[in-house]
C-alpha positions as CSV (number, residue, x, y, z in Angstrom):
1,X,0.0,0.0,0.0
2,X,1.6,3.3,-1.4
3,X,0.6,6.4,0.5
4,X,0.8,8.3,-3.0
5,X,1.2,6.8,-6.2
6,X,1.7,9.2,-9.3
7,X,0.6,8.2,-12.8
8,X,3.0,9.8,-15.7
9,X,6.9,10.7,-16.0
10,X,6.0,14.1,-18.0
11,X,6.8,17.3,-16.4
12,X,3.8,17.3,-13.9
13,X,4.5,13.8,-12.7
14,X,7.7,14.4,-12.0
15,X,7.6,17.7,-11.1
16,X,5.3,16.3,-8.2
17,X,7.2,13.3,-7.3
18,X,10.7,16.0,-6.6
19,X,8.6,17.9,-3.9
20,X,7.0,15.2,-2.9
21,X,10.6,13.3,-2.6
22,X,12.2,16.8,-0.9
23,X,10.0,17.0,1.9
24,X,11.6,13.5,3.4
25,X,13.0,15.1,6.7
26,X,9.8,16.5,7.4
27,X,7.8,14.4,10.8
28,X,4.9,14.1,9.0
29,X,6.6,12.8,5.7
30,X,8.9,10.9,6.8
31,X,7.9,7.4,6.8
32,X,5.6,7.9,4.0
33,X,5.5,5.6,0.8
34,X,5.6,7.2,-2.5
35,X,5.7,5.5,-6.1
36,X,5.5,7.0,-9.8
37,X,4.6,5.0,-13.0
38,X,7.2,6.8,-15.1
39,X,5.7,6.0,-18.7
40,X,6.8,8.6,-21.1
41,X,6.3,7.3,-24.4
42,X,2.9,9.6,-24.9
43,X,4.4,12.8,-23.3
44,X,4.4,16.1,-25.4
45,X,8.3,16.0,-24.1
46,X,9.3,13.6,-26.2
47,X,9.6,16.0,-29.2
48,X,9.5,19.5,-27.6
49,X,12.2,22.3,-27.8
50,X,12.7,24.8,-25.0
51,X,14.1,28.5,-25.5
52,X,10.9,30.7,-23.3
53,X,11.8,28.6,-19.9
54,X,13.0,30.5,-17.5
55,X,16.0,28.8,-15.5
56,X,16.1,26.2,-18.5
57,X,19.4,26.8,-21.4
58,X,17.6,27.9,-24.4
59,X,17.7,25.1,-26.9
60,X,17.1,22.5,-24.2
61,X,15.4,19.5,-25.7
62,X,11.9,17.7,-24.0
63,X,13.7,14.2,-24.9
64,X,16.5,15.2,-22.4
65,X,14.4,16.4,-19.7
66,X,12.8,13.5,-19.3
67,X,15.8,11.4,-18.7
68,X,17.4,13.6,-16.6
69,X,14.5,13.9,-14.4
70,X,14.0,10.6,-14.0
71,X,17.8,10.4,-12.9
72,X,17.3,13.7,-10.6
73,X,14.5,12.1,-8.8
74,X,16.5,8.7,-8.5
75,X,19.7,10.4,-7.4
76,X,18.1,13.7,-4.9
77,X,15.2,11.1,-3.4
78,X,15.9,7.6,-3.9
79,X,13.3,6.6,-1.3
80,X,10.3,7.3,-4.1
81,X,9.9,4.1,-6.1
82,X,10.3,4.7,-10.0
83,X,7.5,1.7,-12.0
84,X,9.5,1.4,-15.1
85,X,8.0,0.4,-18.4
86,X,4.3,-0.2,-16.9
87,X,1.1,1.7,-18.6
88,X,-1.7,2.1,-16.2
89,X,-5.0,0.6,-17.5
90,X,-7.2,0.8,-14.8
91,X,-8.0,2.8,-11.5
92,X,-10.9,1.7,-9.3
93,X,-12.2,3.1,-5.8
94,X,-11.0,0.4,-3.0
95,X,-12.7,0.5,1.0
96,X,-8.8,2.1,1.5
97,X,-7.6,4.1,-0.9
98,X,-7.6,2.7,-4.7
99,X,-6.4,-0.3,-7.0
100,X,-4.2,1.1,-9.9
101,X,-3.8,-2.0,-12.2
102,X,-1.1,-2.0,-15.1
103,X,-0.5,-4.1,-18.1
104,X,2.0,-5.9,-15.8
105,X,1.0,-5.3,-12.2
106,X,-1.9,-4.5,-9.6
107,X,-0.9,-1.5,-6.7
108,X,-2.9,-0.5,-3.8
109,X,-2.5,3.2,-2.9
110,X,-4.2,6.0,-0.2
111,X,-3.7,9.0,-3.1
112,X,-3.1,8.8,-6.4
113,X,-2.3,11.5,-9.1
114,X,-3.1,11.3,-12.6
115,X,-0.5,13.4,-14.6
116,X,-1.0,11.7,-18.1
117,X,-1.4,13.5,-21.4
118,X,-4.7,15.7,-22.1
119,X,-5.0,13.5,-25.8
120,X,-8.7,11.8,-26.2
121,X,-6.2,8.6,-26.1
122,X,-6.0,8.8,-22.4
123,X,-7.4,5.0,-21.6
124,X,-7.2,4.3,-18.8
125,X,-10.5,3.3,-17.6
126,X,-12.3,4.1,-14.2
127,X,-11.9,7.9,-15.5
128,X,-14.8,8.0,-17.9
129,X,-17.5,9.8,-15.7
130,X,-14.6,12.9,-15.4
131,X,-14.0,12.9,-18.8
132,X,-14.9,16.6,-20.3
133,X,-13.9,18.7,-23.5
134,X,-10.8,20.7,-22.4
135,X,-11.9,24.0,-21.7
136,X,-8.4,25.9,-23.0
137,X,-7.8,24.0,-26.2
138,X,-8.6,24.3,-29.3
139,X,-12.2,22.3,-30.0
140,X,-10.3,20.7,-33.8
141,X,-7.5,19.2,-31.6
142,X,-9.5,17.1,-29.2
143,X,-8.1,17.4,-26.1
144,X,-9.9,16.2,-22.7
145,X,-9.6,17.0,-19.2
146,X,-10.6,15.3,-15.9
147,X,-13.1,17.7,-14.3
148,X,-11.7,18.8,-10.6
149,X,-11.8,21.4,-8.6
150,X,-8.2,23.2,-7.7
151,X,-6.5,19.8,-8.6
152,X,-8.9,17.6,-6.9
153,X,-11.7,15.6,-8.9
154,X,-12.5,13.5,-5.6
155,X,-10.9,12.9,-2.0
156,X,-7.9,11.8,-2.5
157,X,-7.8,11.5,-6.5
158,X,-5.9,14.1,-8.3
159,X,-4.6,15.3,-11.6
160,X,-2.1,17.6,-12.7
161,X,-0.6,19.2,-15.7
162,X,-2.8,19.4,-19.1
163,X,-5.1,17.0,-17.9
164,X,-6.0,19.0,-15.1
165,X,-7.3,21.7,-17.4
166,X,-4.5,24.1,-17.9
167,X,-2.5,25.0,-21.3
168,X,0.1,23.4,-22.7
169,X,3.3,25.0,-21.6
170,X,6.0,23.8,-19.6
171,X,5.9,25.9,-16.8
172,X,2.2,25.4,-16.3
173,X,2.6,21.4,-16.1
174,X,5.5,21.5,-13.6
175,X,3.9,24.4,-11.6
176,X,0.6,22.2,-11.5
177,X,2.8,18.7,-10.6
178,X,3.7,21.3,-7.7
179,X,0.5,22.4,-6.9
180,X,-0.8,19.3,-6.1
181,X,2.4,17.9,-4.4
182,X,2.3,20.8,-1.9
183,X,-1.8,20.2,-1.2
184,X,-0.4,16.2,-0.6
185,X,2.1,17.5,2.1
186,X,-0.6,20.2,3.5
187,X,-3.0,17.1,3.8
188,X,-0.1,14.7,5.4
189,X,0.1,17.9,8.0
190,X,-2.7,17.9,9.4
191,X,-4.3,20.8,7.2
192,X,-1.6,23.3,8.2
193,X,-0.5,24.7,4.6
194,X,2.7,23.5,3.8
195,X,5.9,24.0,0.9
196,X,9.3,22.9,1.0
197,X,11.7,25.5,-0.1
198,X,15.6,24.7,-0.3
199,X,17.9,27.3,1.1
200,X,21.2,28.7,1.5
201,X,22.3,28.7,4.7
C-alpha cells in the first residue's frame, strides 16, 4: 500500500514526485511511501524544444528532460519508487484508498495523481465519468480534461498538468505537478499549509 502513487513521467508527474521526494525530513513525511509509474512514451516531451523557460538553457530538448529527471529524482530522493516500463489501464475506488492495475502489475494506494497526457487517447478506464472537453484548447484538436476542482476531482484522487485543465506550456505542467504535491504534504500535515523551499544557509 503506497501512500501516493503518481501516474506519468512528463513534467507534472515528476515535477510532483521531486517535492514530494524533498519533503523527506519532514515528521509528517517521513515514513511515507511514495511510487510513480514513469511511462513517457505519450508525453508532449518527447519531441518539444525549449528556448521561453526560465531557468532552463535555451535550446534544451523535452527528450533530455525526461531522462534527466528521472535520474534527478532517482539520485536527490531515492526513497520514491520509480515503475519502469508499466502503462496504467485501470483505477478503481477500493474500502482504502484505490487499485491502480497495469498491463503488468496490480498496486494499492491511499492518493493517487493522474499526470498523463490531455490527448482523447487517455485509456485508462475508471476515468470515464470525469472525462470533459478541455476547456483551454482548441475544439479541432480534441483534447480532454478530468473535471476537478483546484487539482482535486474527488478525495484523494488528483490530476495535474494538461489533464487538469491548464494549457500546454511547460511551466504550467510542472507548476501544477507542484501544486498538487504541496496540497499532498498540507493534507499529510494535518491541514496546516505546507511548501518545502531549499535554502542557503
Amino acid at each position: 500500500m503506497y501512500d501516493t502513487l503518481i501516474i506519468g513521467g512528463g513534467a507534472a508527474g515528476l515535477s510532483c514526485a521531486l517535492v514530494l521526494g524533498s519533503a523527506r525530513d519532514k515528521e509528517f513525511a517521513r515514513n511515507k511511501s511514495i511510487a510513480i509509474i514513469t511511462h513517457q512514451k505519450t508525453s508532449h516531451l518527447q519531441n518539444a524544444l525549449f528556448n521561453n523557460v526560465l531557468g532552463l538553457q535555451p535550446g534544451t530538448l523535452g527528450s533530455n528532460i525526461l531522462k534527466e529527471g528521472k535520474a534527478q529524482l532517482a539520485n536527490l530522493y531515492p526513497h520514491i519508487f520509480q515503475i519502469e516500463k508499466e502503462k496504467v489501464t485501470r483505477i478503481a475506488k477500493a474500502s482504502e484508498g484505490f487499485i491502480v492495475n497495469t498491463n503488468k502489475n496490480s498496486y494499492r494506494s491511499k492518493i493517487v495523481v493522474i499526470a498523463v497526457g490531455y490527448t482523447s487517447l487517455m485509456t485508462i478506464k475508471g476515468l470515464e465519468n470525469y472525462i470533459e472537453p478541455h476547456p483551454r484548447a482548441a475544439i479541432e484538436k480534441d483534447r480532454i480534461w478530468l473535471k476537478n476542482t483546484n487539482h482535486l476531482i474527488e478525495e484523494n484522487l488528483y490530476v495535474a498538468g494538461t489533464l487538469a485543465g491548464w494549457r500546454s506550456q511547460f511551466s504550467m505542467a510542472c507548476g501544477s505537478g507542484s501544486h498538487v504535491a504541496t496540497d499532498i504534504l498540507t493534507l499529510w500535515n494535518d491541514g496546516k499549509h505546507t511548501k518545502v523551499h531549499d535554502k542557503i544557509i
